[in-house]
C-alpha positions in Angstrom: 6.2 82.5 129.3 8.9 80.5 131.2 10.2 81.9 133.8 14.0 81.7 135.1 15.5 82.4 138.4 19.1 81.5 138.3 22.1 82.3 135.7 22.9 78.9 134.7 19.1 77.9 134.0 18.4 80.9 131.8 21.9 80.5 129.9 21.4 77.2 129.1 18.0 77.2 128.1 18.5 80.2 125.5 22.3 78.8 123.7 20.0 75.6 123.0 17.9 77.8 121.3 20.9 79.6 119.5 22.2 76.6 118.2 18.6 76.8 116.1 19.6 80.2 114.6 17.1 81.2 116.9 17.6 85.3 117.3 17.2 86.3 120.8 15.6 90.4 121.7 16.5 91.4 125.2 15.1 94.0 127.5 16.3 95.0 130.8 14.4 96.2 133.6 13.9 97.0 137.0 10.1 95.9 136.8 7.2 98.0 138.0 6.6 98.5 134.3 4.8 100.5 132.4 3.2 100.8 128.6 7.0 102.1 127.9 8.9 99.1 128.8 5.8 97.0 127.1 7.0 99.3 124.0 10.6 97.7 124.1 9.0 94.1 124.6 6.9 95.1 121.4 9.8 96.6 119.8 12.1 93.0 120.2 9.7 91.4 119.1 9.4 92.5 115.5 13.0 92.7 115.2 14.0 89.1 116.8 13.0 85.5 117.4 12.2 85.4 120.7 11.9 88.2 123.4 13.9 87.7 127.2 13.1 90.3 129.9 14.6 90.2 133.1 13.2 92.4 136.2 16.3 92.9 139.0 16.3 95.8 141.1 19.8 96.7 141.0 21.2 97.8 144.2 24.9 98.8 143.1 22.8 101.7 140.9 21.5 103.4 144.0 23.2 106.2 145.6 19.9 106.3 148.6 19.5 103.4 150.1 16.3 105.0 151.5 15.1 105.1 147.3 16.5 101.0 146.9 13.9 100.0 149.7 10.9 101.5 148.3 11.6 100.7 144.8 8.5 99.6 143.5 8.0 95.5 143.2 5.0 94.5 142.2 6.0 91.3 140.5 3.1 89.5 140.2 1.6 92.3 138.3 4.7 92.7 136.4 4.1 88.7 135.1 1.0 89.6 134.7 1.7 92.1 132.0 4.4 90.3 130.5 2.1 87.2 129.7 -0.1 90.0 128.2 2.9 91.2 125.7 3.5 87.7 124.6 7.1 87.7 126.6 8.9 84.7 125.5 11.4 84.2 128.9 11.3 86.3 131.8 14.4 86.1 133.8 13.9 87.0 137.7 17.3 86.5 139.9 17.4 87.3 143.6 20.3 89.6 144.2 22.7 87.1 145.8 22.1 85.4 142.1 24.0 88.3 140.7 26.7 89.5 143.1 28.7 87.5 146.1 31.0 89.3 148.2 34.4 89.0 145.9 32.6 91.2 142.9 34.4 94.0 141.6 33.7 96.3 138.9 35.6 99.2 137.7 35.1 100.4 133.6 36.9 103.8 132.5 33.9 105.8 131.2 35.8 109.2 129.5 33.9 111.9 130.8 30.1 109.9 130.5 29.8 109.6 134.6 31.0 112.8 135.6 28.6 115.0 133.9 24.8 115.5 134.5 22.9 112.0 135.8 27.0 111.1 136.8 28.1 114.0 138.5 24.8 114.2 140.8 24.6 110.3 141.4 28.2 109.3 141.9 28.9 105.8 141.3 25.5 105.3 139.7 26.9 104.6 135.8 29.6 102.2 137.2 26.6 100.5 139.1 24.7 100.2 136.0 27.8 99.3 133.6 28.0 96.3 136.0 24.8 94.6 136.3 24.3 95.2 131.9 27.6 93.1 131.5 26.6 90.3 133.5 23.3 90.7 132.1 24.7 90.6 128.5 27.2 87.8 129.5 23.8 85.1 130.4 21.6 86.5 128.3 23.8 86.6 124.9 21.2 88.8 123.3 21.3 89.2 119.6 19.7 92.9 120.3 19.1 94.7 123.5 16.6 97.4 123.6 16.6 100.5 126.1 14.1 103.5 126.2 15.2 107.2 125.2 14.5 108.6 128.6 17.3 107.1 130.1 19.2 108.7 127.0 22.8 109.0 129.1 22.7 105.6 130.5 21.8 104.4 126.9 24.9 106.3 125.5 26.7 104.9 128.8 25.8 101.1 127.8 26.7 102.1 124.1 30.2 102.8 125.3 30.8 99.9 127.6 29.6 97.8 124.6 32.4 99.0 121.9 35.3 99.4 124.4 34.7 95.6 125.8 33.3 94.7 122.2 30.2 93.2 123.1 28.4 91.3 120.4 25.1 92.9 120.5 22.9 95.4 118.8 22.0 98.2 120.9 18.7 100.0 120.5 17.1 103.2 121.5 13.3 103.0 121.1 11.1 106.7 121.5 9.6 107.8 125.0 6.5 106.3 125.9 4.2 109.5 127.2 1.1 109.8 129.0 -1.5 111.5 127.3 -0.8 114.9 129.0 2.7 114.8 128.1 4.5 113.3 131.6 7.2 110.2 130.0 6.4 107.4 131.8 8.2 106.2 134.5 7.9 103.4 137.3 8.7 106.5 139.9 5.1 108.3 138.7 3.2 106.2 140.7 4.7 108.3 144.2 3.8 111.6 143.1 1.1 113.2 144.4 -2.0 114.8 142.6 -0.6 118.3 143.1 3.3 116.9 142.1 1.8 115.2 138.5 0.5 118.2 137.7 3.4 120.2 138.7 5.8 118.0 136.5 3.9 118.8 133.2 6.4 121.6 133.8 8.9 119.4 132.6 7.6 118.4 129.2 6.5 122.2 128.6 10.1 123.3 129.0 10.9 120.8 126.5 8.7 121.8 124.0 9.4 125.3 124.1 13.3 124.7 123.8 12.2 123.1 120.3 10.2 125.9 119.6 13.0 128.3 120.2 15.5 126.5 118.9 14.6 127.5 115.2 15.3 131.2 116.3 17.3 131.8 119.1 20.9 131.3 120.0 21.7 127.8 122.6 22.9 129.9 125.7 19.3 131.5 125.2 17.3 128.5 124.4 18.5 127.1 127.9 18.1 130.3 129.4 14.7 130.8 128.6 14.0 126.8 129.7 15.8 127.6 133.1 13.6 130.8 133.5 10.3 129.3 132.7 11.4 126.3 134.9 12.9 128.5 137.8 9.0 129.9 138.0 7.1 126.8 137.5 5.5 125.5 141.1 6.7 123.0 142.8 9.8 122.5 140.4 13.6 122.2 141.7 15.4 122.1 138.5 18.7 120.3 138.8 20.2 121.1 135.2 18.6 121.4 132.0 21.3 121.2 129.0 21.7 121.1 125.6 24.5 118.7 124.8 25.6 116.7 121.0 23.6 113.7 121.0 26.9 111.6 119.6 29.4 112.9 121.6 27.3 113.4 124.6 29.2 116.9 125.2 27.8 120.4 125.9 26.5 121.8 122.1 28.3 124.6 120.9 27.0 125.1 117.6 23.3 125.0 116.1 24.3 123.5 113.0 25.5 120.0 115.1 22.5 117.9 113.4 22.1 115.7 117.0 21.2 118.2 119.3 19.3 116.9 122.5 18.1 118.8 125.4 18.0 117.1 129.2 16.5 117.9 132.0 16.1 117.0 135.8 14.0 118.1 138.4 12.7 117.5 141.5 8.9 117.3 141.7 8.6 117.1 145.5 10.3 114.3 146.6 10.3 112.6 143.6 13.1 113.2 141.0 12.0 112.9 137.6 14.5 113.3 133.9 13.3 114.1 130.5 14.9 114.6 127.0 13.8 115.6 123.4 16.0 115.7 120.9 15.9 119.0 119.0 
């Protein structure tokens, strides 16, 4: 795996390999992965060429600069597992590789970063909107995959990348679970024994939100999701919606065939989001 730390290295290196015909799979992350960002490596590579990661902890993302510091970065691990998923390039930039003090970003987002993960971390979607175009503007990536938990920041991306038509494929791979249900997250690794069992809550809410979906009305599928929450121990529920998968708006009618429910909680101090489409 070779590893890059600065723009111009990476670019140049990978538009050689373009000029091949080789097909480039990207995957961004923050590192401090997990089997579900090995899942996106696995996923690039059946669909392209070669596979480019890059791990940069972003910090115009984070609303608490108290959550940027202790971040998990366990790097050498990270390249560790990497090597493991036969990771082609892994691109690692220092933030002063990505920003200097004259950036500035601004992208009109319609209404995507003013509801749910937006309205409750302001700023975060134009932080995120920011780093994926520079990201997309070195890496050049034929296809860029992103994980379904995320699922607003993946319809996010999916808008910046048709307004400022971006040449790339954008794809939305399944959530990677633990075997007792908790979606995988880098953020798991701070709750508590007590808190990981707690946040099974989560994924219980879910599934019963299917379940009642075949026979109740929406207002009382997310009723009965925000009761059973409301009860669960050591649960602070921030929302838990049902929304149109396409147009990423509240759902107002069962027969929408892309109906996804979201949820957010706090699990003591650590905030955790899930989805499942219904």
């Amino acid at each position: 795996m070779k590893i890059f730390r600065t723009r111009a290295e990476v670019y140049n290196y990978l538009e050689t390999l373009k000029l091949k015909g080789i097909s480039v799979g990207y995957v961004p992350t923050m590192g401090a992965l997990h089997q579900g960002h090995l899942s996106l490596i696995d996923a690039a590579r059946k669909k392209a060429d070669i596979v480019v990661c890059s791990i940069f902890v972003n910090p115009t993302q984070f609303n608490d600069k108290k959550d940027l510091e202790n971040y998990p970065r366990p790097i050498e691990a990270d390249i560790e597992k990497l090597k493991e998923a036969n990771c082609d390039v892994l691109f690692l930039p220092e933030v002063d590789e990505m920003y200097n003090s004259s950036d500035e970003w601004h992208i009109e987002l319609d209404h995507l970063d003013n509801i749910l993960e937006g309205e409750i971390r302001p700023g975060h979607y134009q932080g995120v909107t920011q780093i994926v175009k520079k990201l997309f503007d070195i890496i050049r990536p034929d296809y860029a995959f992103f994980g379904q938990k995320d699922f607003q920041q993946f319809v996010v991306i999916s808008y910046m990348v048709n307004k400022l038509n971006i040449k790339v494929q954008l794809i939305r791979c399944p959530i990677i679970r633990e075997v007792d249900g908790l979606a995988m997250s880098s953020r798991n690794v701070y709750l508590s024994a007590e808190d990981r069992q707690n946040a099974l809550s989560l994924i219980k809410a879910l599934t019963k939100a299917k379940e009642d979906f075949n026979t109740l009305s929406i207002s009382d599928v997310r009723k009965n999701a925000m009761d059973y929450l409301s009860k669960a121990r050591g649960i602070k529920v921030e929302y838990f919606e049902l929304f149109n998968a396409r147009t990423f708006e509240p759902a107002s009618s069962k027969e929408n065939e892309n109906i996804i429910a979201l949820v957010a909680a706090r699990v003591g101090s650590i905030r955790i989001i899930d989805n499942m489409i219904l």
